[in-house]
VOPAGU-2260 file (C-alpha; in pm, 1 decimal, decimal comma):
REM VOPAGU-2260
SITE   aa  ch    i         X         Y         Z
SITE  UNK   A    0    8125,5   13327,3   11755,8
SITE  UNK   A    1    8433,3   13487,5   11740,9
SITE  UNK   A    2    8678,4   13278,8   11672,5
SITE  UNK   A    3    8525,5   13096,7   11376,4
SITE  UNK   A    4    8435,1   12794,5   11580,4
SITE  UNK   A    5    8066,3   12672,3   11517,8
SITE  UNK   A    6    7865,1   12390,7   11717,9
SITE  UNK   A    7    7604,9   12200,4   11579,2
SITE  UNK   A    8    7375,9   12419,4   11699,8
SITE  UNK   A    9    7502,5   12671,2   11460,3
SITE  UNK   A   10    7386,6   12443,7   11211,5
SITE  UNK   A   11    7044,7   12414,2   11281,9
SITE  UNK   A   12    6785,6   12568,3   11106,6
SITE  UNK   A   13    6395,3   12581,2   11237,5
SITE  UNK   A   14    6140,6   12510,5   10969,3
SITE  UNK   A   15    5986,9   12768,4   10737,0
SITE  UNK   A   16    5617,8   12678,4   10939,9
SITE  UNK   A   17    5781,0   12741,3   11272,7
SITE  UNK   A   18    5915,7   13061,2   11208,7
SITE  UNK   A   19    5608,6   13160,1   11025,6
SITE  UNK   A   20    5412,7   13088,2   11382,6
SITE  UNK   A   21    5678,0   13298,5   11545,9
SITE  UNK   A   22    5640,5   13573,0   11319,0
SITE  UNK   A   23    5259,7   13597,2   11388,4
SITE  UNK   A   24    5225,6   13539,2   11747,6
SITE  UNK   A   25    5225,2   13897,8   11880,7
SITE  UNK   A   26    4867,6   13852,2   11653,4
SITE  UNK   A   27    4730,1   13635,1   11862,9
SITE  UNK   A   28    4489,0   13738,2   12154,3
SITE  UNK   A   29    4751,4   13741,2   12459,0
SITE  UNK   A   30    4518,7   13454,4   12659,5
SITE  UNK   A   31    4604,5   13254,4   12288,1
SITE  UNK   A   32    4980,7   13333,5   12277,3
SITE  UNK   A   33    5117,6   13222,2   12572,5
SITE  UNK   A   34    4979,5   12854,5   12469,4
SITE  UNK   A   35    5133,9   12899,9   12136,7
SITE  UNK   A   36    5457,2   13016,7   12264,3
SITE  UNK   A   37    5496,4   12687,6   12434,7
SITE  UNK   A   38    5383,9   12487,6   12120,2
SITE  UNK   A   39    5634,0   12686,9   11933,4
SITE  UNK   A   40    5936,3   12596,0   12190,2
SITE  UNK   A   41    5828,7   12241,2   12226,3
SITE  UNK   A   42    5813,1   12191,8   11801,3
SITE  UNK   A   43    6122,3   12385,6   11812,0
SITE  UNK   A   44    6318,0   12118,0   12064,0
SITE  UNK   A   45    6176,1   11816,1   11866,7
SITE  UNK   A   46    6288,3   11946,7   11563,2
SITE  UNK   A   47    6675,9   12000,8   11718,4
SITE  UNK   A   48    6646,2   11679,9   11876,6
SITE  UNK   A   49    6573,5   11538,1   11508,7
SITE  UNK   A   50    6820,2   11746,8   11371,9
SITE  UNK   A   51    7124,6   11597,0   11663,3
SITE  UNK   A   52    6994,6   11281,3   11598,9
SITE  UNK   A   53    7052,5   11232,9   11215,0
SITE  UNK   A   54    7380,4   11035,4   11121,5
SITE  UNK   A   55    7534,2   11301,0   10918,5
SITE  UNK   A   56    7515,2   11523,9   11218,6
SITE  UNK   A   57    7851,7   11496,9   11366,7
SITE  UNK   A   58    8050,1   11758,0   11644,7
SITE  UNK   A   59    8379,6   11797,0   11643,9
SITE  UNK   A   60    8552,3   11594,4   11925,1
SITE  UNK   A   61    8741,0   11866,8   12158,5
SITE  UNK   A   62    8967,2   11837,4   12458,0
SITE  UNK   A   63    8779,4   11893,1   12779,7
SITE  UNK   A   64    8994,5   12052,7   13036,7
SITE  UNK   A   65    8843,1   12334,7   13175,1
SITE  UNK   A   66    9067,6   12590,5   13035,6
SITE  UNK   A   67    8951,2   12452,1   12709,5
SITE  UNK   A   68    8586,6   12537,3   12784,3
SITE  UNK   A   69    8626,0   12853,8   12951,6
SITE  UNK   A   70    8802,7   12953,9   12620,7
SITE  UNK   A   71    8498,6   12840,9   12403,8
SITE  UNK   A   72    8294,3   13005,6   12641,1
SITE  UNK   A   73    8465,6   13368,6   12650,3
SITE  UNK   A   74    8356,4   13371,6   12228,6
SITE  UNK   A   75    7983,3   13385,6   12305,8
SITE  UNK   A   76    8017,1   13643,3   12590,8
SITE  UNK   A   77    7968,6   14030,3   12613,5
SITE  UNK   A   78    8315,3   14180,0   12622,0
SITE  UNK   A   79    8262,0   14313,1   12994,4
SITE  UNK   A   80    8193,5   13897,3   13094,7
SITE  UNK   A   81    8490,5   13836,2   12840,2
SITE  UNK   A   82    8763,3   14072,9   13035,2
SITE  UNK   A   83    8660,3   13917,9   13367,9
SITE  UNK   A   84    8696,0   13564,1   13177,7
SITE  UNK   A   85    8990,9   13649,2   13071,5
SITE  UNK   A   86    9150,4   13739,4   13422,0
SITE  UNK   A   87    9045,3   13406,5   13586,1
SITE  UNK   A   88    9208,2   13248,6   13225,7
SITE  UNK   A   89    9561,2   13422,5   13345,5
SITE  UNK   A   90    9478,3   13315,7   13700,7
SITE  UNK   A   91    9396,4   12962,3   13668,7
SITE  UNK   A   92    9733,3   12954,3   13379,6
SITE  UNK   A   93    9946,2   13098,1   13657,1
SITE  UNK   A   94    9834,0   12913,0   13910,0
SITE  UNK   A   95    9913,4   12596,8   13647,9
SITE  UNK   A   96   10250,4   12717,7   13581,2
SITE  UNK   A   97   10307,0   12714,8   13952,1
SITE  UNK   A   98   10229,2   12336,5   14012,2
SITE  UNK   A   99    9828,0   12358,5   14087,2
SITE  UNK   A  100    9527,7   12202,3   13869,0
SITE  UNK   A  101    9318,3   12442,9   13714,2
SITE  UNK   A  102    9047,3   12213,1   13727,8
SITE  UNK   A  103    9057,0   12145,0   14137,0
SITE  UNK   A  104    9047,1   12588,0   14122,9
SITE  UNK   A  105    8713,7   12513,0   13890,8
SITE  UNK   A  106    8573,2   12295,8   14111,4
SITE  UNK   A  107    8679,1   12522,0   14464,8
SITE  UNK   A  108    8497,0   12793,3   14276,4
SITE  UNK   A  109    8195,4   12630,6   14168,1
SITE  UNK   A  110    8145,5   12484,8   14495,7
SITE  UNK   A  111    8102,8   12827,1   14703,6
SITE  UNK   A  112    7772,7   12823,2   14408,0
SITE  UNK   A  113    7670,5   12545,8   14567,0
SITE  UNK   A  114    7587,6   12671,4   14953,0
């Protein structure tokens, strides 16, 4: 990221035996790799959801408003996403200044996804 800021995902680090199979799959016969491509994914999730689920795993607590999130989210994005990000940021913080929630605008928005 960007800004410095790392999740627990950033933290995570697959096994030396699952990135050993991921390293040899374009071996495989092609009827063999799909299969193993699934293995790989599935051993990949149990291993993050053993990794989340230790006690010294901790995430930061952060405040959840949704220009909070959109701000996380612009540090993982190509800069063309970014700029447009970063005009419905100034939007959403003028529209604040002026009186209205930026998180009813999030939710007007989301819900022309919707239909």
């Amino acid at each position: 990221m960007e800004d410095g800021t790392r999740t627990i995902l950033d933290a995570f680090q697959p096994s030396v035996e699952l990135e050993f199979f991921k390293t040899f799959l374009p071996f495989f016969p092609p009827n063999q790799q799909r299969e193993l491509a699934v293995l790989i994914k599935f051993l990949e999730l149990q291993q993050m959801l053993d990794f989340i689920r230790r006690p010294q795993c901790t995430c930061r607590q952060q405040e959840m408003t949704p220009m909070h999130v959109m701000e996380a989210m612009r540090s993982s994005m190509p800069q063309e996403n970014a700029e447009q990000l970063d005009m419905i940021l100034s939007m959403m913080s003028l529209m604040e200044s002026g009186g209205m929630d930026a998180g009813d605008l999030m939710q007007s928005m989301m819900g022309n996804f919707d239909t």
